[in-house]
C-alpha positions as CSV (number, residue, x, y, z in Angstrom):
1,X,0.0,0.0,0.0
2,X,1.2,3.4,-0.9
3,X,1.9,5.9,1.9
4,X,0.4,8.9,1.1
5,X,2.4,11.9,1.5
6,X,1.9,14.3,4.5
7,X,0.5,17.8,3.0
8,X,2.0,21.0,3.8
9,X,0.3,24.3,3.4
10,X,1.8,26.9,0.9
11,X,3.8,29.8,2.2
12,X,1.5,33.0,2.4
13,X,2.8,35.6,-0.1
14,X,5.2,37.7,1.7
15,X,4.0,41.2,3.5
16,X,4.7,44.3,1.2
17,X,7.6,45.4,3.5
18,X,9.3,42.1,2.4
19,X,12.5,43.6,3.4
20,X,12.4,43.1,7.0
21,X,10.6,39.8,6.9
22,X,12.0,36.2,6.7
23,X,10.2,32.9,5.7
24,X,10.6,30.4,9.0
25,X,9.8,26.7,8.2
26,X,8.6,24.4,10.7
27,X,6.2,21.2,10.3
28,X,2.7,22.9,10.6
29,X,3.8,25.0,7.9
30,X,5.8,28.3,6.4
31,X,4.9,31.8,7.4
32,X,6.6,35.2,7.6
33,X,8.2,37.0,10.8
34,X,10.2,39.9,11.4
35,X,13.5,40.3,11.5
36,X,16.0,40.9,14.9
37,X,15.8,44.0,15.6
38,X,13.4,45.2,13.3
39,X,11.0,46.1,16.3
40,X,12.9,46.5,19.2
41,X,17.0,46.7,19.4
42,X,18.6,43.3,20.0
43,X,20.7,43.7,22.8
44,X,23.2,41.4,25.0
45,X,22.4,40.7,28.7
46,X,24.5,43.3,30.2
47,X,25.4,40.3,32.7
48,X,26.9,38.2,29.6
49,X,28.6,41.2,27.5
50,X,30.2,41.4,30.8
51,X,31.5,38.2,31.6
52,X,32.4,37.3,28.0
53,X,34.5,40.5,27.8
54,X,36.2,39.6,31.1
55,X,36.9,36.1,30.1
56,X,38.5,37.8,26.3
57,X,41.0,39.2,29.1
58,X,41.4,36.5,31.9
59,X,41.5,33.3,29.4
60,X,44.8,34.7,27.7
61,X,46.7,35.8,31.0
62,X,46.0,32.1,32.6
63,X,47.6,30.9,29.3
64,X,50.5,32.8,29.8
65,X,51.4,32.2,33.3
66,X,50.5,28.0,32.3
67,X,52.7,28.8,30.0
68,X,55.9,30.2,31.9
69,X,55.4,27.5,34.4
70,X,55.2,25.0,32.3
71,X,59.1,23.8,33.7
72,X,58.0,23.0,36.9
73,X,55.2,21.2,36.4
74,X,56.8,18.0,36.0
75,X,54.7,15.0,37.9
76,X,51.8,17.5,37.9
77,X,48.1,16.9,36.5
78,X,46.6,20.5,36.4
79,X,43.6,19.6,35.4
80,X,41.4,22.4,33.7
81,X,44.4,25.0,35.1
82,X,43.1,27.7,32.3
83,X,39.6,27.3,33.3
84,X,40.3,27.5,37.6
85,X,42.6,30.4,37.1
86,X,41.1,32.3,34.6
87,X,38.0,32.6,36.7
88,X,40.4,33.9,39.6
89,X,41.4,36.6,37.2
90,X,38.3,37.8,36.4
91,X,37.5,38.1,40.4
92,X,40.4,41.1,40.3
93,X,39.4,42.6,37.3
94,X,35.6,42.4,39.4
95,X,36.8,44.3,42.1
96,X,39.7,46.7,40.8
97,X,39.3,46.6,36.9
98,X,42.7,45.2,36.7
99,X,44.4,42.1,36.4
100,X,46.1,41.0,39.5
101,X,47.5,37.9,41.3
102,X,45.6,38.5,44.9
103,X,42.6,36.2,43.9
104,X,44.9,33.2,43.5
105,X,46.6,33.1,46.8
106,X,46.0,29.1,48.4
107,X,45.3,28.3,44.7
108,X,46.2,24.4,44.5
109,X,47.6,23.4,41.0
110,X,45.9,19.8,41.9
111,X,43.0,20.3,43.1
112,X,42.5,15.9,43.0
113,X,45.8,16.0,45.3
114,X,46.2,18.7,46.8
115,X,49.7,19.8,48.7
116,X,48.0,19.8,51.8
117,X,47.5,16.4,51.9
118,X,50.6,14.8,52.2
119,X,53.0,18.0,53.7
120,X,52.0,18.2,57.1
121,X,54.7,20.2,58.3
122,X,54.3,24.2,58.4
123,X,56.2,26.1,55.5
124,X,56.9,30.2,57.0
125,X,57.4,32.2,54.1
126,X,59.5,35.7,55.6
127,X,59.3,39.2,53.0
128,X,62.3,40.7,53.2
129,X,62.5,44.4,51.3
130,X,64.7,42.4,48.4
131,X,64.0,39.0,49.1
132,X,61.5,36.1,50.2
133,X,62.7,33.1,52.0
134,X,60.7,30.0,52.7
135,X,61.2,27.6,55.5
136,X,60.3,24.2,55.8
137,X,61.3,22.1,59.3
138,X,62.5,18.5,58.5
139,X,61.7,15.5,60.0
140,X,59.7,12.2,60.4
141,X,56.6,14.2,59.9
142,X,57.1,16.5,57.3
143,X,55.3,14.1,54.5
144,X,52.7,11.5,54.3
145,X,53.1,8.9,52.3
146,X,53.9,4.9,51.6
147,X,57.1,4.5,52.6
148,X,57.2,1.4,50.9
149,X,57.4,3.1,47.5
150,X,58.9,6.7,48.0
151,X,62.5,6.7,49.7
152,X,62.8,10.7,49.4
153,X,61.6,14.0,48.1
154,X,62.4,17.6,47.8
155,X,61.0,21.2,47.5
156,X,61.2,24.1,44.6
157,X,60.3,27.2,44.9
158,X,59.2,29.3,42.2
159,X,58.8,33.4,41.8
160,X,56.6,34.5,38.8
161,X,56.7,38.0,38.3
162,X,55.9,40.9,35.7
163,X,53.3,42.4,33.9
164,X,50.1,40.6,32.8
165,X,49.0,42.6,30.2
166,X,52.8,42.2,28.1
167,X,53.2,39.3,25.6
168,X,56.2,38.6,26.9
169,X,55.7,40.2,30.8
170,X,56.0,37.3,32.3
171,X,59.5,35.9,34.0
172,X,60.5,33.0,36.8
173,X,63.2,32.0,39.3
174,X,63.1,29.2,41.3
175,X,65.3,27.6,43.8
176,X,65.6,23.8,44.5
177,X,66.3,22.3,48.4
178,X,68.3,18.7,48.9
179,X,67.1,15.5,48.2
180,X,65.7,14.8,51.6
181,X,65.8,10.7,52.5
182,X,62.4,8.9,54.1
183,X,63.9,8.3,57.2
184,X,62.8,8.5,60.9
185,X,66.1,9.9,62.6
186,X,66.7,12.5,59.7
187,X,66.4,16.3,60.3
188,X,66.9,19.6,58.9
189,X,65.6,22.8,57.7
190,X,64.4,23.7,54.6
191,X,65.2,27.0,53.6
192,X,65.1,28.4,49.7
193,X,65.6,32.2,48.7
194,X,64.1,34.0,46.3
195,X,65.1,37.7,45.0
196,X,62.3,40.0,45.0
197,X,61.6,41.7,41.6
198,X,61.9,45.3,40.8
199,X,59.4,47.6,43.5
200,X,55.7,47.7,42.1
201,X,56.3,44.7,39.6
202,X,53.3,42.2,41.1
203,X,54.7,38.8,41.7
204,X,53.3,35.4,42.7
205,X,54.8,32.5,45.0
206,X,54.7,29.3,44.8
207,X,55.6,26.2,46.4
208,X,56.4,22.6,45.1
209,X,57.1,19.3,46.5
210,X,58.2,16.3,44.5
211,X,58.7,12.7,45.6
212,X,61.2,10.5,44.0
213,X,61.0,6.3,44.3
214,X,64.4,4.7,44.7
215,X,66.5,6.9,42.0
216,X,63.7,7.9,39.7
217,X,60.6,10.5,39.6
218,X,57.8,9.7,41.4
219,X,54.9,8.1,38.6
220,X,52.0,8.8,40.4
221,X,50.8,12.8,40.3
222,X,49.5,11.8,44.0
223,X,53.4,12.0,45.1
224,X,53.5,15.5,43.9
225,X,52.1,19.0,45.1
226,X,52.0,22.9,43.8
227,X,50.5,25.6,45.4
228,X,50.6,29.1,45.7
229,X,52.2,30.4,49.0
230,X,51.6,34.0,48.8
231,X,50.8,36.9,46.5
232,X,51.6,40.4,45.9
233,X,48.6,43.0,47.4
234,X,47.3,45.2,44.6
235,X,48.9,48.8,45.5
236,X,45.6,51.1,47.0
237,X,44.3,53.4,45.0
C-alpha cells in the first residue's frame, strides 16, 4: 500500500515590507516574521557582555602564566588550570578593573591531590625588602606517604613576576632544596631564597614538593604537590 504523503500548506505571499521579513519553516507549515531587531534593538544581557568581555581578558593571561610554568610542572596533573585560574582573574578585574595575582593566593595546582595532603609540616614564608625566603622544618613528619614506594623528596620554589598585560611580561626563578631521604632519625631545615623583583612589579609565589621512588621520579601525580604560597597586594588606589 502506498503511503500517502503528509500535505503542507503553501507559504502566504510575503507582506509588502518584504525587506524586513523572513520565511521560518517548521512542520505545521511556512509563514513570515520579522526580522531581529526590526521592532525592538537586539541587545546582549549586560550580565553576559560582561562576563564574556572579562573572560577575552582572563582566558589569555591564565595561558601565559601555564605557559611560563610550564618547567616545573613536572609530575603534575593541572587539570582544567586555564579554566580555575582564569575565573580567579576575572574576580580582580571584578573588584579593581585590573588584572592581578591576589585572587589566586591558596590556589592548588591539583585540586585531585592537593599539597596539603601529604606535607604536614608548616612552611613560614619571611618578605624581606629584596628578598623572600621559605622555610620548611625537616623530620619524620614532614610528609605522608607509603614509605614502601617513596625513599625521598624535595621542594622548589618558584617566583613568577611581571606584567600581565605584556606578551612577553612574564619571568620565573626558582630555587631547588636537597634531596631529603624517608627516614625516621633525619632532620633539617628547609630553607630556599628568592630575590624580589623590581618595586611595584606584582609577583606570585609558589611552592612545590616532588617525591622520587628509589633513583627515579615519582609516577603517580598523587606524590606530587604545587601551590601558591603567597601573592603580591594590589597597590591602593
Amino acid at each position: 500500500m502506498q503511503r500517502k504523503r503528509r500535505k503542507y500548506r503553501q507559504a502566504p505571499p510575503p507582506p509588502k515590507d518584504d525587506g524586513s521579513y523572513i520565511l521560518v519553516k517548521t512542520k505545521e507549515g511556512p509563514y513570515w516574521r520579522r526580522k531581529r531587531g526590526t521592532v525592538k534593538i537586539a541587545r546582549l544581557n549586560d550580565v553576559f557582555g560582561a562576563n564574556a568581555a572579562a573572560t577575552a581578558i582572563a582566558s589569555p593571561a591564565a595561558k601565559k602564566i601555564l605557559d611560563r610554568l610550564q618547567p616545573y610542572l613536572s609530575g603534575l596533573n593541572t587539570g582544567r588550570f586555564i579554566a580555575n585560574v582564569s575565573a580567579r582573574l576575572k574576580q580582580s578585574l571584578a573588584g579593581s578593573g585590573e588584572l592581578n595575582f591576589s585572587f589566586l593566593e591558596d590556589y592548588d595546582l591539583q585540586p585531585d591531590w592537593p599539597l596539603s595532603s601529604f606535607l604536614r609540616s608548616a612552611c613560614s614564608v619571611n618578605e624581606q625588602p629584596d628578598e623572600l625566603i621559605v622555610q620548611i622544618p625537616i623530620d619524620q613528619y614532614t610528609i605522608k606517604v607509603n614509605r614502601r614506594r617513596v625513599s625521598g623528596y624535595y621542594f622548589d620554589a618558584v617566583l613568577l613576576y611581571g606584567d600581565l598585560k605584556k606578551k612577553n611580561g612574564l619571568k620565573t626563578e626558582s630555587e631547588t632544596s636537597p634531596l631529603y631521604p624517608i627516614d625516621e632519625g633525619f632532620k633539617a631545615n628547609c630553607r630556599l631564597s628568592l630575590i624580589l623583583p623590581a618595586k611595584n612589579l606584582p609577583w606570585i609565589l609558589f611552592l612545590k614538593l616532588s617525591c622520587v621512588e628509589g633513583n627515579r621520579p615519582a609516577v603517580h601525580p598523587k606524590y606530587y604537590g604545587m601551590k601558591v604560597i603567597r601573592v603580591t597586594k594590589p597597590a591602593k588606589s
